[in-house]
Each structure stands twice: as C-alpha cells, then as structure tokens.
N, C-alpha and C positions, 0 to 999 in steps of 0.2 A: 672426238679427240681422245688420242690415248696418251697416256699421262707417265711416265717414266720416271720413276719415284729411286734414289739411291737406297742399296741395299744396306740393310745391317749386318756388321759383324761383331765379333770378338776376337782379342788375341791376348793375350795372358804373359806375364813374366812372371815365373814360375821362381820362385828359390827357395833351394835345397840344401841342406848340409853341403852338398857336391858340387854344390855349382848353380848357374840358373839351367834351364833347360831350353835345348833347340829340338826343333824335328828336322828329319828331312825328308819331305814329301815328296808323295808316292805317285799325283796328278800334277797335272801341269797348272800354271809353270811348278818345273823342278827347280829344287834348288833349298838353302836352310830356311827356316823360317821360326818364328815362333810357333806355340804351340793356339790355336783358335779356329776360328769358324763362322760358319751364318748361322743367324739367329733364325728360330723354326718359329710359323707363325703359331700362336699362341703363347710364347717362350718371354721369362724375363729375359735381359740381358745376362744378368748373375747366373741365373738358372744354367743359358748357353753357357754359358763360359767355365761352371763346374763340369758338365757335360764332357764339353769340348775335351779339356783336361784328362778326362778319364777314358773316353774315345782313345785321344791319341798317345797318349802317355802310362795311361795304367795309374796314375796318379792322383787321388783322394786331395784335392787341393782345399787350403781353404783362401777368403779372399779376402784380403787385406786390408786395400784399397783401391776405390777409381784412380787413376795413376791419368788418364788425361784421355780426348775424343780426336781423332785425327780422321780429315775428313777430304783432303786432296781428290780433287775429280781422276786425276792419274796415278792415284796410290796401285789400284789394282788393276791389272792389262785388259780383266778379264770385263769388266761393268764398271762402274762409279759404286763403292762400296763406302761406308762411314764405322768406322772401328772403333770401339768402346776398349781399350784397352785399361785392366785391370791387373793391379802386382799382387801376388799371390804365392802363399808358402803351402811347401809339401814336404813330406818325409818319405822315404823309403827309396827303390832303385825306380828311374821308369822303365816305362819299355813298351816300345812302338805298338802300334794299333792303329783299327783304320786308316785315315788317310797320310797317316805316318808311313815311311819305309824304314826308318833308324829314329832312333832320338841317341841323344847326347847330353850331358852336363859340359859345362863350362866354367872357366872365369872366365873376370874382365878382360884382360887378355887376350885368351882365345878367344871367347867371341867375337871380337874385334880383327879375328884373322880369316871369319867365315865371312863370304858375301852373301846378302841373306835378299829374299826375294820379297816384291811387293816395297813397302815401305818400312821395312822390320828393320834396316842398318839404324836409321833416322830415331827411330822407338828408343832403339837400344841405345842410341847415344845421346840419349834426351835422358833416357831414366842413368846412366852412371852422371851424366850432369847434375839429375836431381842427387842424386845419392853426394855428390862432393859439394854442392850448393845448398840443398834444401828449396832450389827454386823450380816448380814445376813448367813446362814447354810453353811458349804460347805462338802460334806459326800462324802466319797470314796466310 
C-alpha cells in the first residue's frame, strides 16, 4: 500500500518599512503570491522559512511569530500541501530570486488589489483581520 502523506510548506508575511512583501512567481501556477516554499527533508519549519525568504526575496528576515497552519486539501492545484505560515520582519529593499520573477512591497490596500494564487488572498485577509482584532483565523 502506498501512503500519500500531504506536503509541508511555508509561506511568510514579511513586513518591511515599505510595505509587506509579494512575489511574483516565476513556475506555475503564475500569478502573486507570498513569499515561501516546501520544506526540504531534514529542515525545521523556521529554518524553511528563513531560507525561503532569502531564496526569493534577498531578504535576511527575522521571525516573529507563528501567525496560524492552513491546511485546505485544495489550497494548492498542484498536491495537498499544509502551510505553516509565519509573520516575519525585514529591513532593507527585496529583490526577486529564484522561484521569484518580480517581488514587490505593498500596503493594505494594494495588496488587496493583487489576486494572489494558492490560498495567499485568504492568509492575507485573515492576518489584516488579526492585525484590526487581535483575533487569530480559525477555518474549518
């Protein structure tokens, strides 16, 4: 019997003097996204996730907090993935890397005006909810 186990990932909200940070990637699917990734075997989650950060953004992040696990069997088109997302501060300008093709700063706002791929709209409108509430997501 083979056993089909969902993948780990990461994905990061990133904020910067500038803004938070998007990418826009460079594989499919196309489209914004947060800045993250799978986790490589032997890898903490944090670990992945500073990784990730400098991979695609150029950006020495540090991290914050766990910010919440979203775990949707249709989050990602590609497998059933379970994403560890983590809020996380940086300094300085980014700038695209690997599986990046552009990154971007944002506000609330704007990000709000990008449609972001995978489950990243939902993320982002869970954390400006935390941010106006102090109440973190809790999604069946």
């Amino acid at each position: 019997m083979e056993y089909r186990n969902p993948v780990p990932t990461v994905d990061l909200i990133i904020r910067t003097p500038a803004g938070l940070v998007l990418i826009e990637r460079k594989n499919e699917p196309h489209g914004m996204a947060l800045p993250g990734g799978f986790v490589d075997e032997g890898e903490t989650v944090e670990n992945a996730a500073v990784r990730e950060a400098m991979e695609e953004t150029s950006l020495s992040v540090v991290l914050d907090d766990l910010f919440y696990v979203y775990s949707d069997p249709s989050r990602d088109p590609r497998k059933h993935t379970i994403s560890i997302v983590f809020l996380a501060s940086a300094t300085g300008n980014p700038v695209a890397g690997d599986d990046a093709k552009s990154v971007l700063t944002v506000d609330e706002q704007s990000a709000r005006k990008h449609t972001l791929v995978f489950d990243h709209g939902t993320i982002l409108e869970d954390y400006f909810r935390f941010m106006q509430t102090g109440s973190r997501p809790l999604h069946s």
